[in-house]
PAZAVEX-543497 format. One record per residue (C-alpha): x, y, z; chain. Coordinates in steps of 0.02 Angstrom, whole numbers, plus 50000, padded with zeros to 5 digits. Example, Ala and Ser with C-alpha at 12.3 -4.5 7.8 and 13.67 -1.06 7.14 Angstrom:
residues 2
+-------+-------+-------+--------+
|    xx |    yy |    zz | cadena |
+-------+-------+-------+--------+
| 50615 | 49775 | 50390 |      A |
| 50684 | 49947 | 50357 |      A |
+-------+-------+-------+--------+
END
This chain:
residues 95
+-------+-------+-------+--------+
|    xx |    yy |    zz | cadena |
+-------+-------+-------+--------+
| 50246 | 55909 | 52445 |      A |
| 50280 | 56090 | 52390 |      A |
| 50349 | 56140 | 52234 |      A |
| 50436 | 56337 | 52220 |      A |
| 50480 | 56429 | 52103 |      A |
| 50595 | 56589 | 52144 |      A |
| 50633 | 56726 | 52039 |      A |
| 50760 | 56863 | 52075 |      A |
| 50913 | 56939 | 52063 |      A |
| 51003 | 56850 | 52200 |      A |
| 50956 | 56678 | 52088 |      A |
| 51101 | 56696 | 51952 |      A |
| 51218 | 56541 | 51993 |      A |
| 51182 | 56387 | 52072 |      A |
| 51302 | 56444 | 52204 |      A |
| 51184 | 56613 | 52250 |      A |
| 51044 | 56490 | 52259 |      A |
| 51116 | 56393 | 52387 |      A |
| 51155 | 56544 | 52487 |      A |
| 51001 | 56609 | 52476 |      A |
| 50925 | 56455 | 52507 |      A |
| 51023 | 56410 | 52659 |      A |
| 50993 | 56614 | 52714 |      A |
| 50824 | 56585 | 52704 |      A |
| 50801 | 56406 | 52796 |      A |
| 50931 | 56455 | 52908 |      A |
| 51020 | 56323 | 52861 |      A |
| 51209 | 56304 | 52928 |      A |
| 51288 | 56230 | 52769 |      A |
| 51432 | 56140 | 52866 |      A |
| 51253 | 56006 | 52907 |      A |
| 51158 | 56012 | 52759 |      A |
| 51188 | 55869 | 52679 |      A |
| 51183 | 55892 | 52511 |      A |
| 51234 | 55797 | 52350 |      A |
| 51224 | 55884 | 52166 |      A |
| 51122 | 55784 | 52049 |      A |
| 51084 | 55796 | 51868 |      A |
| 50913 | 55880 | 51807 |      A |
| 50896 | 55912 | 51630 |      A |
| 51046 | 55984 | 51566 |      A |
| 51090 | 56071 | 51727 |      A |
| 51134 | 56026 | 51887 |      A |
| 51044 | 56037 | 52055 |      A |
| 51069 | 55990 | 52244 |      A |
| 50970 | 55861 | 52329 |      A |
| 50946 | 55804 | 52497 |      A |
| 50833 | 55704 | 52617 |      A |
| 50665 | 55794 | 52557 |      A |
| 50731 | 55931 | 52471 |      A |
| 50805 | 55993 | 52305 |      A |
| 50836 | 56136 | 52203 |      A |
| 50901 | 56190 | 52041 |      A |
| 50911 | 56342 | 51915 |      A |
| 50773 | 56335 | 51788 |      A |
| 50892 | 56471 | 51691 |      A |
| 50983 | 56613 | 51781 |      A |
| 50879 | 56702 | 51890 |      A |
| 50740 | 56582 | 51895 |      A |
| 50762 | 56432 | 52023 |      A |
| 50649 | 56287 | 52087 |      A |
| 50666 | 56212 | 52255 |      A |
| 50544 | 56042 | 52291 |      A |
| 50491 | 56001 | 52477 |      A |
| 50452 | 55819 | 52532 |      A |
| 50387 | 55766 | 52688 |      A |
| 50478 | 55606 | 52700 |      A |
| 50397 | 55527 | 52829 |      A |
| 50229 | 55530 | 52705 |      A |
| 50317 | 55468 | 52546 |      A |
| 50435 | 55338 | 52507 |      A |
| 50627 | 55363 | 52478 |      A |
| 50672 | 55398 | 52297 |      A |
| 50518 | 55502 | 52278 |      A |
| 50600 | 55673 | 52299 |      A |
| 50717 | 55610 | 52157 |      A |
| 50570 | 55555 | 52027 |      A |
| 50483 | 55715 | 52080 |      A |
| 50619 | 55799 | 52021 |      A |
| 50618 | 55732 | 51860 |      A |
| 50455 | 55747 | 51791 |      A |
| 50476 | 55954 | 51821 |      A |
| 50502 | 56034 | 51671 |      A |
| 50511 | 56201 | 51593 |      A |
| 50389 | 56246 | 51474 |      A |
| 50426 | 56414 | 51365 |      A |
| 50301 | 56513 | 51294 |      A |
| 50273 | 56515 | 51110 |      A |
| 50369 | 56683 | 51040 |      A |
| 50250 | 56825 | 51053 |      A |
| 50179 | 56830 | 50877 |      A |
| 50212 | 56654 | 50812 |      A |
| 50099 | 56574 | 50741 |      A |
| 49987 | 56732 | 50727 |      A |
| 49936 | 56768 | 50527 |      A |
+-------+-------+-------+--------+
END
């Protein structure tokens, strides 16, 4: 399994990460077969063994299975035990 996270310019809509995505896998988007799934309170595409979704604009994740090592519906419960974690405000808490 590998885990990414992106960051960049390009990353702004779910749409620009699945062009850059497909871009950079050289992926022919007419095959990959795709299906948008719900992470969070945003939505993401999943496939076979991999997904990806916008952690907020500009910042993306995209999750790699190799599915002949793992069972199906393990891409899917990967996927959901991700999560975001923001850093405290710089200065709270400080006294």
């Amino acid at each position: 399994m590998r885990v990414h996270v992106l960051q960049g310019d390009r990353l702004g809509t779910l749409g620009e990460l699945y062009d850059f995505l497909a871009e950079f896998y050289e992926r022919d988007p007419a095959d990959w077969a795709l299906t948008e799934f719900q992470h969070g309170g945003t939505v993401g595409f999943i496939g076979a063994s991999e997904a990806f979704w916008l952690a907020v604009p500009g910042v993306a994740v995209n999750v790699l299975i190799d599915r002949e090592r793992l069972p199906q519906g393990t891409l899917q419960t990967i996927t959901q035990r991700i999560a975001a974690v923001v850093a405290p405000e710089a200065g709270a808490g400080a006294r």
